[in-house]
N, CA and C atoms of all chains as a GROMACS GRO file, in nm:
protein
  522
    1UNK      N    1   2.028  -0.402   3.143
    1UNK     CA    2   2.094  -0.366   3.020
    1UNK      C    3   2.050  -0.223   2.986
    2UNK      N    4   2.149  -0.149   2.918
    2UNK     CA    5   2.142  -0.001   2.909
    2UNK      C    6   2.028  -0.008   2.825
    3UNK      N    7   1.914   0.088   2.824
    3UNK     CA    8   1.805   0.101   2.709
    3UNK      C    9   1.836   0.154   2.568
    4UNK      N   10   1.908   0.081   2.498
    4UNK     CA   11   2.003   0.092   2.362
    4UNK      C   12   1.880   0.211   2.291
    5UNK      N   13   1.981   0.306   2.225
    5UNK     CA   14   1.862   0.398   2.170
    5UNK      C   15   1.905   0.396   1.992
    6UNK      N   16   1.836   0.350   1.960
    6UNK     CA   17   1.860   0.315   1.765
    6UNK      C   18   1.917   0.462   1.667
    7UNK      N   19   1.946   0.423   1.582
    7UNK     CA   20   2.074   0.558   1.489
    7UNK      C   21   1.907   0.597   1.410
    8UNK      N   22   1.952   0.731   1.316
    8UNK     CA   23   1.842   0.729   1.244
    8UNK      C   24   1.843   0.635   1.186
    9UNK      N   25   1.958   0.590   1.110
    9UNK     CA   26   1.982   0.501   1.001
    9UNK      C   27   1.923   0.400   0.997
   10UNK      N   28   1.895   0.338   1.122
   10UNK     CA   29   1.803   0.220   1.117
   10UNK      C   30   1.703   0.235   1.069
   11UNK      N   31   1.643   0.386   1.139
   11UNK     CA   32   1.497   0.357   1.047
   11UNK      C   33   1.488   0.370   0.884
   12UNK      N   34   1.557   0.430   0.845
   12UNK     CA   35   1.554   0.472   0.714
   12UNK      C   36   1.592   0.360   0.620
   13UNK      N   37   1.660   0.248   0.685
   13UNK     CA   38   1.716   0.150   0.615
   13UNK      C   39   1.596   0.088   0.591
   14UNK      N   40   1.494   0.055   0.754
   14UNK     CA   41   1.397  -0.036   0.781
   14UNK      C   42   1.295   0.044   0.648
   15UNK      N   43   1.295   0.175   0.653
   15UNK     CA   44   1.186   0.265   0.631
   15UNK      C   45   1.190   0.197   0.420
   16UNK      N   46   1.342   0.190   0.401
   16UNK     CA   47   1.335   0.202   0.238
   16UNK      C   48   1.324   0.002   0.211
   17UNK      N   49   1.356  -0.077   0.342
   17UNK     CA   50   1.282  -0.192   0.288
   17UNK      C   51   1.172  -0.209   0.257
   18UNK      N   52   1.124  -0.180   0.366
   18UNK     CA   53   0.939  -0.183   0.371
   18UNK      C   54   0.874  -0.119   0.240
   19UNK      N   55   0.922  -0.017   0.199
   19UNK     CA   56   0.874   0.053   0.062
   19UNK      C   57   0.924  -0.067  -0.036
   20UNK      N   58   1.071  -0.118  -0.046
   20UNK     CA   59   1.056  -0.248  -0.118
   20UNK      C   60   0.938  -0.368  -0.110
   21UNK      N   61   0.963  -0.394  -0.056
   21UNK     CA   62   0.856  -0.509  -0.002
   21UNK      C   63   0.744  -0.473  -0.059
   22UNK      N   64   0.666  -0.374   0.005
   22UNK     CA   65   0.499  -0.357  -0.072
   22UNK      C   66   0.547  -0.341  -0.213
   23UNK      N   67   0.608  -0.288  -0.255
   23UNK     CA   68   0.642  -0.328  -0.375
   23UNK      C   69   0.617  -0.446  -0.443
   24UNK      N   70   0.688  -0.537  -0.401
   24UNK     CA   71   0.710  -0.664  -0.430
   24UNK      C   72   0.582  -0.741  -0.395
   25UNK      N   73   0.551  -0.685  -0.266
   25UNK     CA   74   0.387  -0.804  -0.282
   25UNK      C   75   0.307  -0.757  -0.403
   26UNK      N   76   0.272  -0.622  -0.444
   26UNK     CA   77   0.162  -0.571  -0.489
   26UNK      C   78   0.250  -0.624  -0.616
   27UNK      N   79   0.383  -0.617  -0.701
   27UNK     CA   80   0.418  -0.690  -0.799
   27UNK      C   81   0.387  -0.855  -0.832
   28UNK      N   82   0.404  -0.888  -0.660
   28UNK     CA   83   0.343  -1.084  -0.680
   28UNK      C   84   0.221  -1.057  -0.709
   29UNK      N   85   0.133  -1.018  -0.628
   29UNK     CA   86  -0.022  -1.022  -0.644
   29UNK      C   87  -0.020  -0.996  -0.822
   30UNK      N   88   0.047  -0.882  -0.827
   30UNK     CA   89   0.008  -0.880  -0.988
   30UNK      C   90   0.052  -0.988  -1.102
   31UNK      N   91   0.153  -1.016  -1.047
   31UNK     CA   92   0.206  -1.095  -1.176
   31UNK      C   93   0.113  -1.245  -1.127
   32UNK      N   94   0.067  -1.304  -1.060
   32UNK     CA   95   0.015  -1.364  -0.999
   32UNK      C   96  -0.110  -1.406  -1.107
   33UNK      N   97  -0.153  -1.281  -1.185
   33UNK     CA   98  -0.259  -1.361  -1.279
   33UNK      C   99  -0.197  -1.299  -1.434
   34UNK      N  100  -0.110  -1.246  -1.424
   34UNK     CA  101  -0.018  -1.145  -1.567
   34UNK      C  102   0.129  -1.274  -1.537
   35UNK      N  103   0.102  -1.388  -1.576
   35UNK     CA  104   0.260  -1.483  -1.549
   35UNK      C  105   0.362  -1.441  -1.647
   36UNK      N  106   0.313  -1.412  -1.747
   36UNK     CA  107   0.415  -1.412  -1.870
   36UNK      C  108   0.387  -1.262  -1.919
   37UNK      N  109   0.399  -1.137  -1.781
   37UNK     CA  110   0.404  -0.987  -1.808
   37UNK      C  111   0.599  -0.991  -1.809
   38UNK      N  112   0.674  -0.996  -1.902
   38UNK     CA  113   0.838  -1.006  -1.923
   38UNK      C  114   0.875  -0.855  -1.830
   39UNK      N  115   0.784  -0.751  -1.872
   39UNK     CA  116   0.807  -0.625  -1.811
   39UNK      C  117   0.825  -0.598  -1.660
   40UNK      N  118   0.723  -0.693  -1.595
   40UNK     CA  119   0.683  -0.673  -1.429
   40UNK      C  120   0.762  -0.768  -1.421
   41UNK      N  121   0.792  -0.898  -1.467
   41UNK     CA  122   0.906  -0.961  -1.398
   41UNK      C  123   1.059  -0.915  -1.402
   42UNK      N  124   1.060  -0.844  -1.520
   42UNK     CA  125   1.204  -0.801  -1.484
   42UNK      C  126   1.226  -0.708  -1.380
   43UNK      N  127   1.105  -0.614  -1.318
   43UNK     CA  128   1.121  -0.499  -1.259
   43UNK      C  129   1.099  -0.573  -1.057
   44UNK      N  130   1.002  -0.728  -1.098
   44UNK     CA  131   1.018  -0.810  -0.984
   44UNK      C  132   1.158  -0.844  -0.980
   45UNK      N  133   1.201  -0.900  -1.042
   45UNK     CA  134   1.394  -0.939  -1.018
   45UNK      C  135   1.466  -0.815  -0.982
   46UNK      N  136   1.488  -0.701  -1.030
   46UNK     CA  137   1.537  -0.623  -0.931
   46UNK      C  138   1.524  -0.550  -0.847
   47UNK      N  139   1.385  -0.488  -0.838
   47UNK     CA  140   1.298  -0.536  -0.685
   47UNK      C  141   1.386  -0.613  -0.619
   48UNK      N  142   1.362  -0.729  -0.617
   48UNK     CA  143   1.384  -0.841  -0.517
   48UNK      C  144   1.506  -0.821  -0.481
   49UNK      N  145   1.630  -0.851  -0.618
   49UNK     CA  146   1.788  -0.833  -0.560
   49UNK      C  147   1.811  -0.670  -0.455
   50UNK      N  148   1.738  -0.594  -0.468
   50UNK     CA  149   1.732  -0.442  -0.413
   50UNK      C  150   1.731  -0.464  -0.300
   51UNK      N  151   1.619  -0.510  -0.262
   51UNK     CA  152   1.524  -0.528  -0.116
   51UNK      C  153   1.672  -0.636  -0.102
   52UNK      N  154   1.723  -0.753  -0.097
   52UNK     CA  155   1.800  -0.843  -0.102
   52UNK      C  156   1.926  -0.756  -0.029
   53UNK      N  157   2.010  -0.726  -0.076
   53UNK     CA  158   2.074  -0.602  -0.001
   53UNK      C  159   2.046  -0.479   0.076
   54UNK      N  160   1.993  -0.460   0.081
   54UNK     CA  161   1.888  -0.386   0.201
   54UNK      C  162   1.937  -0.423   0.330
   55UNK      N  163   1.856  -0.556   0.314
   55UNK     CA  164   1.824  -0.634   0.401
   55UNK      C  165   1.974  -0.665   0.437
   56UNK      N  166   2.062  -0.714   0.333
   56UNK     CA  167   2.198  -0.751   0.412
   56UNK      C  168   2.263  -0.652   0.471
   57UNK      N  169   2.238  -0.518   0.403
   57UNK     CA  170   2.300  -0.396   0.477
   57UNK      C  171   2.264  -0.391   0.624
   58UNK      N  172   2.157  -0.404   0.601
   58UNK     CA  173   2.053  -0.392   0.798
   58UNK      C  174   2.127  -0.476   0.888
   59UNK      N  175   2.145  -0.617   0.836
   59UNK     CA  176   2.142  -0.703   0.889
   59UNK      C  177   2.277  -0.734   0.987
   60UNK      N  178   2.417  -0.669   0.876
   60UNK     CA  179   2.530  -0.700   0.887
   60UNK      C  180   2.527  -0.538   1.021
   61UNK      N  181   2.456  -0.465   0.972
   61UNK     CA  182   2.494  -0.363   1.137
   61UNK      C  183   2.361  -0.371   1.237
   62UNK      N  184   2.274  -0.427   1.211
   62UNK     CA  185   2.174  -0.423   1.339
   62UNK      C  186   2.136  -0.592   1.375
   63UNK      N  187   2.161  -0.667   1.314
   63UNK     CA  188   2.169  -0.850   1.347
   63UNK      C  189   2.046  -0.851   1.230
   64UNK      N  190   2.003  -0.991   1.291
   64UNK     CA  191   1.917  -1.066   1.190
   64UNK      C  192   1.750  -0.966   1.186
   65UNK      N  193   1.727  -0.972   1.077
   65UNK     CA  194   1.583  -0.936   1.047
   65UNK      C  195   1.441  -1.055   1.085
   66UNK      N  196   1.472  -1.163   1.029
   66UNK     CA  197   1.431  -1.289   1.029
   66UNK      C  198   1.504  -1.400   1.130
   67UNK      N  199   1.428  -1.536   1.165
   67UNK     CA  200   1.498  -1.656   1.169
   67UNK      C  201   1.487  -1.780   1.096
   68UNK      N  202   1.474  -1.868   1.205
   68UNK     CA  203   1.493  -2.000   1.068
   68UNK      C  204   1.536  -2.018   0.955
   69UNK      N  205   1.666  -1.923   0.988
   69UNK     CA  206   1.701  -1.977   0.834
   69UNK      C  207   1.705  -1.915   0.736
   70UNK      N  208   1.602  -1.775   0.808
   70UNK     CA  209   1.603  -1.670   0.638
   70UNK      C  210   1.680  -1.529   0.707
   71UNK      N  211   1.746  -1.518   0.759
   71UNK     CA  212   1.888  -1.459   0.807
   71UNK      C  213   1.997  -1.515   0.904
   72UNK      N  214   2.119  -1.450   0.869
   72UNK     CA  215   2.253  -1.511   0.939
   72UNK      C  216   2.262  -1.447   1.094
   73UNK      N  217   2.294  -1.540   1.159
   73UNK     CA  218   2.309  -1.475   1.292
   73UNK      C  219   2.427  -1.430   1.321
   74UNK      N  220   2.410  -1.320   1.383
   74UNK     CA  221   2.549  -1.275   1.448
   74UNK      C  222   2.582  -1.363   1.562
   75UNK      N  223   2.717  -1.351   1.642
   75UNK     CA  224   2.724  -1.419   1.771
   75UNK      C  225   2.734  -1.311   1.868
   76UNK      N  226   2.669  -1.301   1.969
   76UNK     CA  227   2.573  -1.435   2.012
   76UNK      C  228   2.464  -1.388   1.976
   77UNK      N  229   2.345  -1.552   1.996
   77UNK     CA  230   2.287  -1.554   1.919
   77UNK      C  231   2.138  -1.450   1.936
   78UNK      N  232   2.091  -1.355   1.817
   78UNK     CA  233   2.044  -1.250   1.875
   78UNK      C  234   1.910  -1.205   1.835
   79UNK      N  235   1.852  -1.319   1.741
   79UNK     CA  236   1.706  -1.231   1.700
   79UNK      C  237   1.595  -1.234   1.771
   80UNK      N  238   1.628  -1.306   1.892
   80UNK     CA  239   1.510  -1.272   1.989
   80UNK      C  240   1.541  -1.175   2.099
   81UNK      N  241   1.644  -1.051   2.053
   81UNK     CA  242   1.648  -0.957   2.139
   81UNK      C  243   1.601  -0.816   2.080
   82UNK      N  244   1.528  -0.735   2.175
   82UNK     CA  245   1.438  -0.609   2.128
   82UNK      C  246   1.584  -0.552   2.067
   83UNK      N  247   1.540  -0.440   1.957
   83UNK     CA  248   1.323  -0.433   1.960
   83UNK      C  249   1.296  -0.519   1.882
   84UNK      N  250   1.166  -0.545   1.947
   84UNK     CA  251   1.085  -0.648   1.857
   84UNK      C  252   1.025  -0.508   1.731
   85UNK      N  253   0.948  -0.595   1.643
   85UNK     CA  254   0.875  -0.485   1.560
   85UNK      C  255   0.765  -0.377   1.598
   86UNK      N  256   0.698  -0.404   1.636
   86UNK     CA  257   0.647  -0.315   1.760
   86UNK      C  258   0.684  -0.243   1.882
   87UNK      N  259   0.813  -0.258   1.868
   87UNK     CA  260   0.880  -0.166   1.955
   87UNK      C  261   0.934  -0.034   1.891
   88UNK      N  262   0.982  -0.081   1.782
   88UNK     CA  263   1.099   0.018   1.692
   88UNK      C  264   1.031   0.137   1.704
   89UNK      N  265  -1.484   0.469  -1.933
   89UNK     CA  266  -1.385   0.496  -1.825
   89UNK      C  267  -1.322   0.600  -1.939
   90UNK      N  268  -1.350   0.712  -2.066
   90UNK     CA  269  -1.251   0.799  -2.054
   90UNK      C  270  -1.273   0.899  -1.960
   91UNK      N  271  -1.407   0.927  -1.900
   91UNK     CA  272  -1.426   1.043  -1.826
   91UNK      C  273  -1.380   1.029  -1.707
   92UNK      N  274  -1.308   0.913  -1.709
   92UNK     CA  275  -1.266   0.868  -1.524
   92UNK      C  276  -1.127   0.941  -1.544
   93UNK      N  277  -1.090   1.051  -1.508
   93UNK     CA  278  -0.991   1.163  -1.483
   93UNK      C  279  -0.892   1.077  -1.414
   94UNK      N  280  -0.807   0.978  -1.431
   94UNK     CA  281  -0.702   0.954  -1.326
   94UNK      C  282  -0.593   1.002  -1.332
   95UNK      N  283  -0.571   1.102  -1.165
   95UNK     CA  284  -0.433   1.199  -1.097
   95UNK      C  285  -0.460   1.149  -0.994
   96UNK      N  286  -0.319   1.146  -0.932
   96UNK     CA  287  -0.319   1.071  -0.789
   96UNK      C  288  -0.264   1.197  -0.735
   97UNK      N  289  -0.252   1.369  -0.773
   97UNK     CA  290  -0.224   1.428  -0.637
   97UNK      C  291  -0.318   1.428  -0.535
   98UNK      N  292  -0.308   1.438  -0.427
   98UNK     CA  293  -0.368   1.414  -0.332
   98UNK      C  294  -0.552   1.467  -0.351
   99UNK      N  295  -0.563   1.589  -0.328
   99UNK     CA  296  -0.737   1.632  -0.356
   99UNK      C  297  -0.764   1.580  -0.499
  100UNK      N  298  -0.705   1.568  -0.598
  100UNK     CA  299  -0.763   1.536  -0.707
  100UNK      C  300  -0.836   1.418  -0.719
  101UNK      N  301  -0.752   1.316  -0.610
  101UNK     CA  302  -0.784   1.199  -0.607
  101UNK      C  303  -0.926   1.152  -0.543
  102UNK      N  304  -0.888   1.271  -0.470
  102UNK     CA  305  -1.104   1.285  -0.379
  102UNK      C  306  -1.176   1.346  -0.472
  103UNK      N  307  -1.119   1.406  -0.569
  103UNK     CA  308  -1.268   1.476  -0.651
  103UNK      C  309  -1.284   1.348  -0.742
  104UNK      N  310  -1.150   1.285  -0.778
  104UNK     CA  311  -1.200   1.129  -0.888
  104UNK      C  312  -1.281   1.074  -0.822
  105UNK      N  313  -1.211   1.036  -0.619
  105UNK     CA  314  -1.302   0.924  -0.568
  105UNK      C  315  -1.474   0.976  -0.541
  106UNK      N  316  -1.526   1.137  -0.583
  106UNK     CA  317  -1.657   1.143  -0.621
  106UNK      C  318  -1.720   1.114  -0.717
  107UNK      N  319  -1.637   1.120  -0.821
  107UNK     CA  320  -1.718   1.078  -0.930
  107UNK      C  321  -1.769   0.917  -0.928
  108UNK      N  322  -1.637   0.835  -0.830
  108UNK     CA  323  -1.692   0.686  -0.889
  108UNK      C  324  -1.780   0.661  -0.755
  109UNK      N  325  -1.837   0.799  -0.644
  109UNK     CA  326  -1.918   0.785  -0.542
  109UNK      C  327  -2.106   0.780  -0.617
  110UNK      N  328  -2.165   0.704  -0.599
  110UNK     CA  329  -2.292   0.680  -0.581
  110UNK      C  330  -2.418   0.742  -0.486
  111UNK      N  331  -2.524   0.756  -0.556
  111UNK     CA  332  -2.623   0.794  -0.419
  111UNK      C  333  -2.743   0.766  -0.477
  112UNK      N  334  -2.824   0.729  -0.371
  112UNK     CA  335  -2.945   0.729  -0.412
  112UNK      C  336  -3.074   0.768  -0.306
  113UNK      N  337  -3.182   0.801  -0.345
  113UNK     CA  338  -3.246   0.888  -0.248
  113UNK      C  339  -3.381   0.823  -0.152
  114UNK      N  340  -3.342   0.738  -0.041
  114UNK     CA  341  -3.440   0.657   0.053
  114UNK      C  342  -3.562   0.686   0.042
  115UNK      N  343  -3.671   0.642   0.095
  115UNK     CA  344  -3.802   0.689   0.060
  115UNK      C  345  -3.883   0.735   0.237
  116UNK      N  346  -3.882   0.840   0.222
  116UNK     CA  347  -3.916   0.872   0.386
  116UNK      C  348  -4.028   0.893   0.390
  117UNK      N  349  -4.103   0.796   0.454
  117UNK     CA  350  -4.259   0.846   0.507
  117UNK      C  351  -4.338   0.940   0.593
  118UNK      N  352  -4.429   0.973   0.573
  118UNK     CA  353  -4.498   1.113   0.619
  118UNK      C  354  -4.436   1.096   0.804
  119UNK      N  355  -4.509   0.959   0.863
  119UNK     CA  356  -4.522   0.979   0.995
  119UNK      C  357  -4.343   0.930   1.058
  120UNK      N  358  -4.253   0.928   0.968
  120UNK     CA  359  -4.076   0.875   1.012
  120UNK      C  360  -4.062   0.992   1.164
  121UNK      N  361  -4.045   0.887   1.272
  121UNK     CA  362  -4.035   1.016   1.386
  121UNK      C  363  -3.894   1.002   1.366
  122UNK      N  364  -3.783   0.978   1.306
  122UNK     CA  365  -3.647   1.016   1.322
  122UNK      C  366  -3.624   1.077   1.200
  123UNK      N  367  -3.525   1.214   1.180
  123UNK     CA  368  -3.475   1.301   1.122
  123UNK      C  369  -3.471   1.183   0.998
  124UNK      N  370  -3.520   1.234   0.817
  124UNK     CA  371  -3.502   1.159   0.739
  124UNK      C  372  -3.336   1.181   0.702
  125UNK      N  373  -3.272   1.057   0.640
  125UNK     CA  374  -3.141   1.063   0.586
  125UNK      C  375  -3.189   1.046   0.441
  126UNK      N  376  -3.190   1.166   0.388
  126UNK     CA  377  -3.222   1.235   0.232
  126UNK      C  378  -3.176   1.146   0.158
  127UNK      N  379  -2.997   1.138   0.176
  127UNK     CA  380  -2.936   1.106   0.060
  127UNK      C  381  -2.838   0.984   0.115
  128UNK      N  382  -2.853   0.859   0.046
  128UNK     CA  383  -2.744   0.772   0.103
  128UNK      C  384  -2.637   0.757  -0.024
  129UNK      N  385  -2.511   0.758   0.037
  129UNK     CA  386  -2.425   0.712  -0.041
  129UNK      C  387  -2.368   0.590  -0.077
  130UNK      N  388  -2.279   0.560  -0.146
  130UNK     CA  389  -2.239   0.396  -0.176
  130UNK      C  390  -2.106   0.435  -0.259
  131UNK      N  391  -2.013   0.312  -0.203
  131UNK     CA  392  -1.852   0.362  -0.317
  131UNK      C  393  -1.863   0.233  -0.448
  132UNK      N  394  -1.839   0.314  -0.520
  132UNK     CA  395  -1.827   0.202  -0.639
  132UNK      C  396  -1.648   0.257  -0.689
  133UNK      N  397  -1.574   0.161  -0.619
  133UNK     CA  398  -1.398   0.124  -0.639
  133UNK      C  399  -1.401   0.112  -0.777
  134UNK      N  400  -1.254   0.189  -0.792
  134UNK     CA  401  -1.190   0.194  -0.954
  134UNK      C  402  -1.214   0.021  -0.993
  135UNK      N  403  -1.174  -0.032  -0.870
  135UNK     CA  404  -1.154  -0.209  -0.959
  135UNK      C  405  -1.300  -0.268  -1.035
  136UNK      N  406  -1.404  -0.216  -1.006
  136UNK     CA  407  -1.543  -0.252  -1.058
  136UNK      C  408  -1.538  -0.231  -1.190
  137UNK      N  409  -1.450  -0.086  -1.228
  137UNK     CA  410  -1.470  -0.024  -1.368
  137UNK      C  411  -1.395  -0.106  -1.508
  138UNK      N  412  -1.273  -0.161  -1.388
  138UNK     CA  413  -1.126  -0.176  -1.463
  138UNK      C  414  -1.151  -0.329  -1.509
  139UNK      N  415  -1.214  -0.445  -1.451
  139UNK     CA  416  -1.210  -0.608  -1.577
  139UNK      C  417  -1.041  -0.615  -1.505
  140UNK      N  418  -1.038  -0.698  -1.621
  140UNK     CA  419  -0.861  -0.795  -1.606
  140UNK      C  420  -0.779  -0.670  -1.634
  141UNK      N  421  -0.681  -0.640  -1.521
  141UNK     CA  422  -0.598  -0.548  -1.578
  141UNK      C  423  -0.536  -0.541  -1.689
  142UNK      N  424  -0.489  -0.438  -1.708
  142UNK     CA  425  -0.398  -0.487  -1.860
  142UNK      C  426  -0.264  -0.471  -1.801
  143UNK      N  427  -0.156  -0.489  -1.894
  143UNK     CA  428  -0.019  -0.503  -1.854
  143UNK      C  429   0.040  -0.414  -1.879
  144UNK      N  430   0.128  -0.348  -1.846
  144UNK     CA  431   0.168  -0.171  -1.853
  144UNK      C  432   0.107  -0.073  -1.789
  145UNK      N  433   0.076  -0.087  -1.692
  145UNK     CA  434  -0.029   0.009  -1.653
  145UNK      C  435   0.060   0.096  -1.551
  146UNK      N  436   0.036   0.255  -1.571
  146UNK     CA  437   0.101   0.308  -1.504
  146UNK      C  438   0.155   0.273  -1.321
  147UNK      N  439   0.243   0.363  -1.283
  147UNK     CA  440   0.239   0.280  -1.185
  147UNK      C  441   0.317   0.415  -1.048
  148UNK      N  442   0.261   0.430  -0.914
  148UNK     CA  443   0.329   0.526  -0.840
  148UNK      C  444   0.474   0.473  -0.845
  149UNK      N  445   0.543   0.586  -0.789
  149UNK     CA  446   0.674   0.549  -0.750
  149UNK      C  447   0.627   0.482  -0.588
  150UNK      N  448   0.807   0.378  -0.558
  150UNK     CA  449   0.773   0.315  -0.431
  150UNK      C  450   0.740   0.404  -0.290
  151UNK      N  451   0.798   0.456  -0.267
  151UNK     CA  452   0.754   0.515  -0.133
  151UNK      C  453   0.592   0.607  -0.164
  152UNK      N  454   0.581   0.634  -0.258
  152UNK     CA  455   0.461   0.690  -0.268
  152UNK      C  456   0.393   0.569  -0.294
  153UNK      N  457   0.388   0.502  -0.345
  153UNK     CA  458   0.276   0.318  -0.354
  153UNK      C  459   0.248   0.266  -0.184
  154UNK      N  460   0.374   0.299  -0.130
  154UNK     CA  461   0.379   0.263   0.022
  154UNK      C  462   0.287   0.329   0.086
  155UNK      N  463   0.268   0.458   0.067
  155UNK     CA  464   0.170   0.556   0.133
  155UNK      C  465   0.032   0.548   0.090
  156UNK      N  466  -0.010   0.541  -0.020
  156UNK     CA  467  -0.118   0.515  -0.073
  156UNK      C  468  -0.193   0.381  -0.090
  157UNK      N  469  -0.099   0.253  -0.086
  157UNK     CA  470  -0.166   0.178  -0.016
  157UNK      C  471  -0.135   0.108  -0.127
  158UNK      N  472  -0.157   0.158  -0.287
  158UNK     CA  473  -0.137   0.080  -0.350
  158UNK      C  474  -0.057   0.105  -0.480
  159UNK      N  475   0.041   0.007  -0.556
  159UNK     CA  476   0.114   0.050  -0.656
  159UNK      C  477   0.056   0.091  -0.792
  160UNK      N  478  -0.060   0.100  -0.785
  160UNK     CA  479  -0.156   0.118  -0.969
  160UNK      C  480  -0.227   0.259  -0.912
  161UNK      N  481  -0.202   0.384  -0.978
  161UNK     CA  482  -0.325   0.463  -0.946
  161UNK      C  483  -0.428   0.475  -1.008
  162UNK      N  484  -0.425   0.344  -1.088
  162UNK     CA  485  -0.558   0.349  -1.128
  162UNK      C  486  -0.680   0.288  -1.027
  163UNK      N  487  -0.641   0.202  -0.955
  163UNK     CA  488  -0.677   0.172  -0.848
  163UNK      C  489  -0.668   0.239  -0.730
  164UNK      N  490  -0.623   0.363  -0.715
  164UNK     CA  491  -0.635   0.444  -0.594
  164UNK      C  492  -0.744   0.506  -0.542
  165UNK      N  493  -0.822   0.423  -0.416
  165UNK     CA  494  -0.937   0.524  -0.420
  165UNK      C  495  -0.967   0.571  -0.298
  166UNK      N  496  -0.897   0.676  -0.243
  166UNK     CA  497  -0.915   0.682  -0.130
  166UNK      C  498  -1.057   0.724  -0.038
  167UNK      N  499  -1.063   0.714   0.075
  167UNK     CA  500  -1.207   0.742   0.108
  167UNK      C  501  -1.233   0.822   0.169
  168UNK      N  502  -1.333   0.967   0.145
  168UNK     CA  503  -1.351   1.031   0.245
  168UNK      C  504  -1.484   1.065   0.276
  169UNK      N  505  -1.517   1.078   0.394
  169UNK     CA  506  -1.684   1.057   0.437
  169UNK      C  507  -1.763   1.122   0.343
  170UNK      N  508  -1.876   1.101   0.277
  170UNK     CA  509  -1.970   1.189   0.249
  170UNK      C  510  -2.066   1.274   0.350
  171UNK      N  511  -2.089   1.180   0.433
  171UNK     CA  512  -2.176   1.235   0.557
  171UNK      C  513  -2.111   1.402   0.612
  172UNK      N  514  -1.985   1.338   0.643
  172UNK     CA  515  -1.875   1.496   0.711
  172UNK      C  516  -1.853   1.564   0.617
  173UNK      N  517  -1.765   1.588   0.494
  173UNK     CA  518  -1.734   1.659   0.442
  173UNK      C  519  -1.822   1.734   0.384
  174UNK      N  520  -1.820   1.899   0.396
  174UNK     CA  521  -1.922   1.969   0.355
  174UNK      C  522  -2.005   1.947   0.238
   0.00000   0.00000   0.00000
């Protein structure tokens, strides 16, 4: 198989999830002992819906991010084909 | 903590992470056949200073939280050798 060579776009897509994400953990960790901070949870909910489309943007042009269940597969079936994460 | 200066541009953040740097001075005996180490250092982290956070607390933007490791700069402490740096 040809050695597929990735758009920038991928990374930048991958690049502005990942900046979601730590986001979002360092928001769980926080709200985590702050339950009833109304401020950090609202800014966790759209966080989350953000990263949420992101992810579907990625997903719908480079296949699944995840499996089992926590992304849709394209056909055929493809999330165990590189790059793995350590490849990218 | 008002004298604790918190700026997260980059060097500022090493002159904060000196202030919350520690030292104290070993006790070297007359006959020590290895070179004495004068001065040892120790980090004492913003989180020692800070108790239960409070709620509102400033906060980096994301890609800069990403880089720094963490989203509170009040908690930013980055590390740089005492030993090396002049």
């Amino acid at each position: 198989m040809a050695n597929k060579t990735l758009p920038d776009d991928y990374y930048q897509l991958l690049e502005e999830i990942q900046i979601l994400d730590f986001t979002l953990v360092e928001l769980n960790l926080y709200l985590d002992t702050h339950p009833d901070d109304l401020e950090a949870i609202k800014q966790f909910n759209t966080y989350t819906r953000k990263a949420k489309e992101l992810r579907q943007q990625f997903e719908e042009r480079f296949g699944p991010l995840m499996h089992f269940g926590h992304s849709y597969s394209t056909h055929p079936w493809a999330w165990n084909e590189p790059p793995w994460p350590w490849q990218v | 903590m008002e004298n604790f200066m918190i700026n997260n541009t980059m060097n500022n953040a090493n002159v904060m992470q000196q202030s919350t740097r520690k030292s104290y001075e070993p006790f070297v005996g007359r006959y020590d056949p290895c070179k004495p180490i004068t001065v040892k250092y120790y980090e004492t982290p913003p989180q020692l200073y800070l108790g239960f956070q409070p709620p509102g607390l400033e906060q980096f933007p994301p890609p800069e939280a990403l880089k720094r490791g963490t989203l509170w700069p009040a908690l930013y402490a980055p590390y740089s050798n005492p030993y090396e740096t002049p």
